[in-house]
C-alpha positions in Angstrom: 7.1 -4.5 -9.9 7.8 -5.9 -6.5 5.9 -8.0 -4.2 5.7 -9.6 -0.9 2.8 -11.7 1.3 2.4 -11.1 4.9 0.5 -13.0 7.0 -0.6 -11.2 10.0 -3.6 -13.1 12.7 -4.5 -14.6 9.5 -5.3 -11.6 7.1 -3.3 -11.6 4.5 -1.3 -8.9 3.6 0.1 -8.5 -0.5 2.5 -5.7 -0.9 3.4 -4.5 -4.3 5.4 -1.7 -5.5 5.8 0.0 -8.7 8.1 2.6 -10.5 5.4 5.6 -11.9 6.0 7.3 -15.4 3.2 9.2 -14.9 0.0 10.2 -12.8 -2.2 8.3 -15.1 -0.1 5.1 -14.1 -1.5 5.0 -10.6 -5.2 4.6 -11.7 -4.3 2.4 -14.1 -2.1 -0.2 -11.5 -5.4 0.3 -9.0 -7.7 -0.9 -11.7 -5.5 -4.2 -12.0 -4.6 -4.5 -8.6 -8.7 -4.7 -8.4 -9.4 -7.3 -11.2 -6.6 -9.4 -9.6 -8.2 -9.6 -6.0 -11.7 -9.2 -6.2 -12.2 -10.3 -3.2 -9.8 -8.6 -1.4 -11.3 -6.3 1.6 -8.9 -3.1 1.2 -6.9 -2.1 -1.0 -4.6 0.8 0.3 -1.7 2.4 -1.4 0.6 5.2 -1.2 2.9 7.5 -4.0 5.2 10.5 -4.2 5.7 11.7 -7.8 7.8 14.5 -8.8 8.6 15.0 -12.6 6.8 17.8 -12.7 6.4 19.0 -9.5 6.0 16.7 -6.1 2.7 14.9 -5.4 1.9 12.7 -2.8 -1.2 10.8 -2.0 -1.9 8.2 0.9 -5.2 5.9 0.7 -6.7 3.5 3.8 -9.6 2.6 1.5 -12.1 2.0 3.8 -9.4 0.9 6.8 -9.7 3.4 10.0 -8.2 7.1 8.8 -4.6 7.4 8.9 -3.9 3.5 9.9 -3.0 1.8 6.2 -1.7 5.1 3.5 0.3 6.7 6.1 1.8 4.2 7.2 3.1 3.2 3.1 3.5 6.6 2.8 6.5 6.7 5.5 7.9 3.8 4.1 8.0 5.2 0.8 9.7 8.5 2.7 12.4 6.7 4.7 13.5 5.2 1.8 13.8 8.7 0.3 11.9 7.2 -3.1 10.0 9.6 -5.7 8.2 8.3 -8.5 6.8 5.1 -6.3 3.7 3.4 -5.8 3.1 1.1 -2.8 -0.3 -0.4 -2.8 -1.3 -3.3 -0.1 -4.2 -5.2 -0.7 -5.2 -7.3 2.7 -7.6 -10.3 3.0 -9.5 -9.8 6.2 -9.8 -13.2 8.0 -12.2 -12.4 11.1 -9.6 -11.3 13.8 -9.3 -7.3 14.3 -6.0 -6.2 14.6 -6.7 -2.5 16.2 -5.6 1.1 15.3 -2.0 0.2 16.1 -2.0 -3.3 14.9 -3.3 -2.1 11.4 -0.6 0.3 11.5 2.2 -1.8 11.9 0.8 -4.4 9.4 0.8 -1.9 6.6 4.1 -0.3 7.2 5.8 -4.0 7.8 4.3 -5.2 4.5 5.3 -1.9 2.4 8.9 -2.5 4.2 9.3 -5.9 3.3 8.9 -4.7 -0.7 13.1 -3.5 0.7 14.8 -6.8 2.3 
């Protein structure tokens, strides 16, 4: 496991990433990532699995559709990785960051999981 903290208008953005053995492993890192921040606001992730055959998911948990997964899940694709889970849990601290803003924030903090 990686993991990074962003700190974006004062939300708080953790990015984690983790290598998948299975499909059962993603419910099972969401369930943890949960009990750790239970009092996080969202918290959005993104995979591609292939052993068997190729699966990807992308999830904005609540954030405006297609502004927090997708943005993960591009990540995950430029880096040209399979059998990856990015999840980014963010602390919402009062100031709205917009479509575009929330965009950005996601994909920076899955990126930084890579420097």
């Amino acid at each position: 496991m990686e993991e990074c903290l962003i700190e974006i208008n004062k939300s708080k953005f953790y990015g984690y990433k983790f290598e998948l053995y299975s499909l059962d492993d993603v419910n099972k890192i969401l369930a943890e990532l949960k009990k750790q921040h239970k009092k996080a606001t969202h918290i959005c992730y993104a995979y591609v699995y292939s052993r068997e055959c190729v699966r990807e998911k992308a999830c904005d948990d609540g954030e405006p559709n297609g502004t927090a997964g997708y943005p993960i899940l591009n990540v995950i694709k430029m880096k040209k990785l399979t059998n990856t889970l990015i999840a980014v849990v963010r602390y919402f601290c009062g100031i709205k960051l917009g479509a575009g803003g929330l965009s950005r924030a996601y994909a920076k903090t899955a990126g930084s999981l890579f420097t």
